[in-house]
C-alpha positions as a Python dict, from the first residue, in 0.01 Angstrom:
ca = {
    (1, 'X'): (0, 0, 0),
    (2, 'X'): (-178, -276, 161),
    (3, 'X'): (-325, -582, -4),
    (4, 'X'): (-685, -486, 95),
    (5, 'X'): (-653, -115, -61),
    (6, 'X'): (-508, -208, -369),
    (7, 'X'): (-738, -458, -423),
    (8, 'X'): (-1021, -218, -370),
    (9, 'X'): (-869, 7, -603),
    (10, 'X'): (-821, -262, -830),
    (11, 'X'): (-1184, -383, -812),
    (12, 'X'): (-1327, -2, -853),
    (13, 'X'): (-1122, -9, -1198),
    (14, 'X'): (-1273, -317, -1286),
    (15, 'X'): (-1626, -152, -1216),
    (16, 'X'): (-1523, 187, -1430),
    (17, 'X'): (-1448, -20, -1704),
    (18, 'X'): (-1779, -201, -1683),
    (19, 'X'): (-2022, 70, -1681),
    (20, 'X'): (-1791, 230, -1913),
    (21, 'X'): (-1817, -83, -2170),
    (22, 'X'): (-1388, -60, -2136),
    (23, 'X'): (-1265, -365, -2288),
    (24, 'X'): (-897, -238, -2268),
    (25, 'X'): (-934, -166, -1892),
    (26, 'X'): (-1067, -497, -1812),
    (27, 'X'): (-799, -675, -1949),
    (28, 'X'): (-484, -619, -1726),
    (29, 'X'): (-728, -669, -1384),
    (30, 'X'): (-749, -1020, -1509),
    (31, 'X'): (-485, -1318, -1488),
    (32, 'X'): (-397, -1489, -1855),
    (33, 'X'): (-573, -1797, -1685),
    (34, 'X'): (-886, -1641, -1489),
    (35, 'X'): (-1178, -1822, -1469),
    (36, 'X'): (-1518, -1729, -1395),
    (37, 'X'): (-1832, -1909, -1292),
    (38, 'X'): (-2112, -1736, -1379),
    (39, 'X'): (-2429, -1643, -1073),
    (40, 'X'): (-2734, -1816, -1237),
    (41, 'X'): (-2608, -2148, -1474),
    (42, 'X'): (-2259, -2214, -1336),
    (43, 'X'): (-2141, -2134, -1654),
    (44, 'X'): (-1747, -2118, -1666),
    (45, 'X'): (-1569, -1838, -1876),
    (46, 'X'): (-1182, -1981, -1887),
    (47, 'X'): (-927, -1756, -1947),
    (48, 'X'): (-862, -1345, -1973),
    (49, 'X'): (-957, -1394, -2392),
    (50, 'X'): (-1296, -1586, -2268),
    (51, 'X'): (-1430, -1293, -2047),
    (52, 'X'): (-1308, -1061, -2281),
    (53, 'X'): (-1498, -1164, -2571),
    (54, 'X'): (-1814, -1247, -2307),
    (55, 'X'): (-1769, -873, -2189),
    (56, 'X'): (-1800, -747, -2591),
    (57, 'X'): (-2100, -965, -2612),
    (58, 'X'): (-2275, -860, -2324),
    (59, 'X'): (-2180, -442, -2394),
    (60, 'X'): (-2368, -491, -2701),
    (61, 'X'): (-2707, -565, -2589),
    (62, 'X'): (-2964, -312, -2554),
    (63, 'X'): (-3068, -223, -2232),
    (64, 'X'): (-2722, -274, -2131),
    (65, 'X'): (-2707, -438, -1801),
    (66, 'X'): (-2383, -290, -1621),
    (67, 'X'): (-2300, -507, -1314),
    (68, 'X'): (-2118, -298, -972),
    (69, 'X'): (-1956, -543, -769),
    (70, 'X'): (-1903, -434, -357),
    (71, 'X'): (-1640, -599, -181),
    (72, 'X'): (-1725, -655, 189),
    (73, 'X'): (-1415, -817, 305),
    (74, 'X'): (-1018, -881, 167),
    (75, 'X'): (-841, -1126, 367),
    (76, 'X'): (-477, -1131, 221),
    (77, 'X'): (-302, -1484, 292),
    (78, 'X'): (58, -1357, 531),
    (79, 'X'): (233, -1649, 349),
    (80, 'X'): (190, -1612, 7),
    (81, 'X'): (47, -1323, -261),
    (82, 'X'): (-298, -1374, -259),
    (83, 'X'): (-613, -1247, -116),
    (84, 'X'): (-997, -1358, -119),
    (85, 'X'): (-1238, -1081, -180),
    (86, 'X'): (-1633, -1111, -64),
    (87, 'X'): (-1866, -904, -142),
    (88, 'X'): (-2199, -839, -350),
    (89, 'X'): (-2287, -770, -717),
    (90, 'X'): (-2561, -649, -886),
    (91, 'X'): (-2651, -559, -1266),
    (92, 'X'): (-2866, -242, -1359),
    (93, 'X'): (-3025, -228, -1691),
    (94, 'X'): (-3259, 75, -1746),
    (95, 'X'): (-3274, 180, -1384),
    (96, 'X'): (-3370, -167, -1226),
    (97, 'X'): (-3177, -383, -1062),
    (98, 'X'): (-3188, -744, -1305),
    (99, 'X'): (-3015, -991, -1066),
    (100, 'X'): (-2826, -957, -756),
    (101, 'X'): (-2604, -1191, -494),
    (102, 'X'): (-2281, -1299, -353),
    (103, 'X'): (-1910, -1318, -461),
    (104, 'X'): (-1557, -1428, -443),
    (105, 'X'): (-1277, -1338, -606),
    (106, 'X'): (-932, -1450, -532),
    (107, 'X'): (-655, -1272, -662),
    (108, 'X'): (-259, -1243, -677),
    (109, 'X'): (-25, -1040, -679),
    (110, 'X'): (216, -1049, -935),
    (111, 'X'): (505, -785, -1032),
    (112, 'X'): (384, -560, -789),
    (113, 'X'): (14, -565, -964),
    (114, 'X'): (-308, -780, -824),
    (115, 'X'): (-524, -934, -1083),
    (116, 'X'): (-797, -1146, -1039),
    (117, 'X'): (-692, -1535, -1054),
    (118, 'X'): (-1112, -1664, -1039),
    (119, 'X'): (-1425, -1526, -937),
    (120, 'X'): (-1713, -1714, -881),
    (121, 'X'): (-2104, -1579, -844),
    (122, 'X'): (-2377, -1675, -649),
    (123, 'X'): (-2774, -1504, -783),
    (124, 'X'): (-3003, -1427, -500),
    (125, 'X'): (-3201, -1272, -666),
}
């Protein structure tokens, strides 16, 4: 399977577990070490047990905003296992659209498995 399907699959996963509130799922998409920088305040989440316990957190409150990210593009390096992923995100709570922008993931593949080494958001709106 090529780098660019998997990873889609991968990221569709990662969006199922999301709107499903799937802590369990989430966890193997994600590096030990990923970080995340957050769209608005640059705030970084370090590590798979820091977004995990951020993800509880945010599937708690009430609207629940449940964020759908769309990757535009995978370029997958032909030297080494890793790829870059652009695309867009968004968060719904209640039917409306919250916030909205740009993003990158990179990931790696390792054992024959991508996970997502760092992601980093940009809000537009």
């Amino acid at each position: 399977m090529s780098a660019d399907l998997a990873i889609r699959l991968r990221r569709a996963a990662f969006n199922r577990a999301l709107a499903e509130g799937d802590l369990a799922a989430i966890g193997p998409l994600l590096a030990a070490d990923a970080m995340l920088v957050t769209g608005t305040d640059s705030a970084v989440l370090s590590g798979r047990k820091a977004q995990l316990a951020a993800w509880k957190r945010e599937f708690t409150h009430a609207p629940r905003t449940v964020y759908t990210r769309t990757p535009e593009t995978i370029v997958a390096s032909p030297v080494e296992p890793i790829a870059l992923e652009h695309g867009r995100w968004q968060g719904v709570a209640a039917g409306q659209t919250n916030a909205s922008g740009a993003y990158t993931a990179k990931w790696r593949e390792t054992g024959g498995v991508w996970v997502i080494e760092a992601e980093i958001y940009l809000t537009l709106a």
